[in-house]
N, C-alpha and C positions, 0 to 999 in steps of 0.2 A: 321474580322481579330483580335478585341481586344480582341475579347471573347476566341478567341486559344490563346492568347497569356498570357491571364489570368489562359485560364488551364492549362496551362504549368506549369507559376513559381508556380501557389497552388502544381502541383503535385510534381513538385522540392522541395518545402519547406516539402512537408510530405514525400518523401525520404527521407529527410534531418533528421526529426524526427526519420523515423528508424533508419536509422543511430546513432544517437544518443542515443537512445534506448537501441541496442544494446551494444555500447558502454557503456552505464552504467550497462547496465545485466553484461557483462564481468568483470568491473572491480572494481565497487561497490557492490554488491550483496554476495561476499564473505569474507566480512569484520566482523569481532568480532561483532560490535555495532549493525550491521544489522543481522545478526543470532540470537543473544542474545534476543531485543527486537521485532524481527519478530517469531521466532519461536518455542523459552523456554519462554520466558516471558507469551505468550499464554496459552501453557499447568500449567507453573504453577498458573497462575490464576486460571484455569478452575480446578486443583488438588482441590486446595485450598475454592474453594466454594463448591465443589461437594464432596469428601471426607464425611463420616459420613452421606448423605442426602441419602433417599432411594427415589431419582427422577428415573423417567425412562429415558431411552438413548435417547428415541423420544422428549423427553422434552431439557434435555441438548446439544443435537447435533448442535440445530441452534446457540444457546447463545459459543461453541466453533469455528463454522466455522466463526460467524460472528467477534469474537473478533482477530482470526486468521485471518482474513482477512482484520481487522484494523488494526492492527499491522505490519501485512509485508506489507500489499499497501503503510503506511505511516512510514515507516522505517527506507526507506535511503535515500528518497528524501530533508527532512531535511539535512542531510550530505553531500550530491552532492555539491552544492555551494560552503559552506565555503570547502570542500576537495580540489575542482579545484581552487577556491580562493588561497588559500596556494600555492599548484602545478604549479601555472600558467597555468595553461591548459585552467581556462574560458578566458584569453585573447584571446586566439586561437581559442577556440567556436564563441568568436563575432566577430574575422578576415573574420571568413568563410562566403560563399554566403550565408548561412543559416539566415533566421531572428531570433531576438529574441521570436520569437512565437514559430516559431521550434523548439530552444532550449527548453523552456520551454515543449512544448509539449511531444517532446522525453523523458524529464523527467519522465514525468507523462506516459506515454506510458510504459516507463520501472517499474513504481512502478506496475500499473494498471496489465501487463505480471506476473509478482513477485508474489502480492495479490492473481490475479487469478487462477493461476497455484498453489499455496502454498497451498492454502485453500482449494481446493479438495481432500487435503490426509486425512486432519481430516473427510471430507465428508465421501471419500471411506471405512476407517478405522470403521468411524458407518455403513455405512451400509455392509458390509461383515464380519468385525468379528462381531457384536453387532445386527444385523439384523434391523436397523432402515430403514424405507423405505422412499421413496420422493411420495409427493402425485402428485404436480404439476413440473414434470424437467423445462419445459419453464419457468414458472414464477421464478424459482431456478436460471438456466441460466441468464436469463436477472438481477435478485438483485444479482445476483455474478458479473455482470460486472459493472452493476450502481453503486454498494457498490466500486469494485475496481477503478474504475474512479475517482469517488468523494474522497475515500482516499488518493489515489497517489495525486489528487489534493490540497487536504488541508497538505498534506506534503510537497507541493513545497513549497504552502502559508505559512510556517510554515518556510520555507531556505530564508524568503525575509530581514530577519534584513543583514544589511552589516557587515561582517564577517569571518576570515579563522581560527577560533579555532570552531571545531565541539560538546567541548563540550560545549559551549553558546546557541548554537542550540539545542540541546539536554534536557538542561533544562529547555528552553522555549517549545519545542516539549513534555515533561513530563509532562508541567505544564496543555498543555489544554489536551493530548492524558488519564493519567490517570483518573483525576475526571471523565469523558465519561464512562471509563467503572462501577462505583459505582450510577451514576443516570441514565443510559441509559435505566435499566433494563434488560442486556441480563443475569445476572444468578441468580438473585432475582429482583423478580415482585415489579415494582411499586407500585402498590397497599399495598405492604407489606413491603415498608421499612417506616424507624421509622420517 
């Protein structure tokens, strides 16, 4: 009897996460700060190093989904907090039957949805106008969702200072999100920086 009654609340609490989810896809997702550094910011990096280099697309294609795909994963999550902070609305998140695992999760659920879904345009973009091919889809599939999990992740980790002005978060999210992409190596090789 304890064991259905365990699967219950687990499957309640990850309702709860959609929900949540949801609700952030709706009502975060089309905000300035989250377009800006989820979706221009990308390409102009990617302009920005590639311009003038005669790489080929098969080369450049991983180093733009995957910096696309850091970027929108860990974009708005940082924001969520201190937004609902301000709003009052996290009071009301933690009123709910929902734990705070839930909440948290749904977060991460909705950067993870965001990242994933966003980053298959630069994908489709190389391979149909540019003709880059995928060697392995499965192995693509699965580091497109591990990559998007762990960034929506490290964007919650990123909303945990206490706070309702977005841009505190923002500059603490700047400080560790840019240096990443200059030592990561996605558009010049380690081996080759100075």
């Amino acid at each position: 009897m304890k064991s259905n009654g365990l699967w219950f609340k687990t499957k309640m609490q990850l309702r709860y996460a959609l929900i949540i989810a949801k609700k952030d896809a709706r009502i975060y997702y089309l905000k300035a700060p989250v377009l800006i550094f989820g979706l221009l910011f990308p390409l102009a990096l990617f302009l920005a190093f590639t311009i003038g280099r005669k790489i080929p697309v098969d080369v450049l294609l991983p180093g733009l989904v995957g910096i696309t795909l850091f970027f929108t994963a860990s974009s708005a999550n940082p924001l969520i907090a201190p937004w609902e902070t301000r709003m009052r609305t996290l009071e009301r998140l933690i009123s709910t039957p929902a734990s705070i695992s839930s909440i948290i999760l749904g977060d991460i659920l909705s950067g993870f949805l965001f990242g994933a879904v966003i980053s298959i345009v630069p994908l489709f973009i190389g391979i149909f106008a540019f003709g880059a091919k995928i060697i392995n889809p499965l192995i693509l599939v699965i580091d497109i969702a591990l990559g998007a999990f762990c960034f929506s992740a490290l964007g919650s980790l990123l909303s945990t200072p206490p706070t309702d002005n977005p841009s505190n978060i923002m500059m603490l999210s700047n400080l560790i999100r840019l240096p990443l992409i200059f030592i990561s190596g996605v558009f010049i090789p380690i081996d080759r920086m100075p």
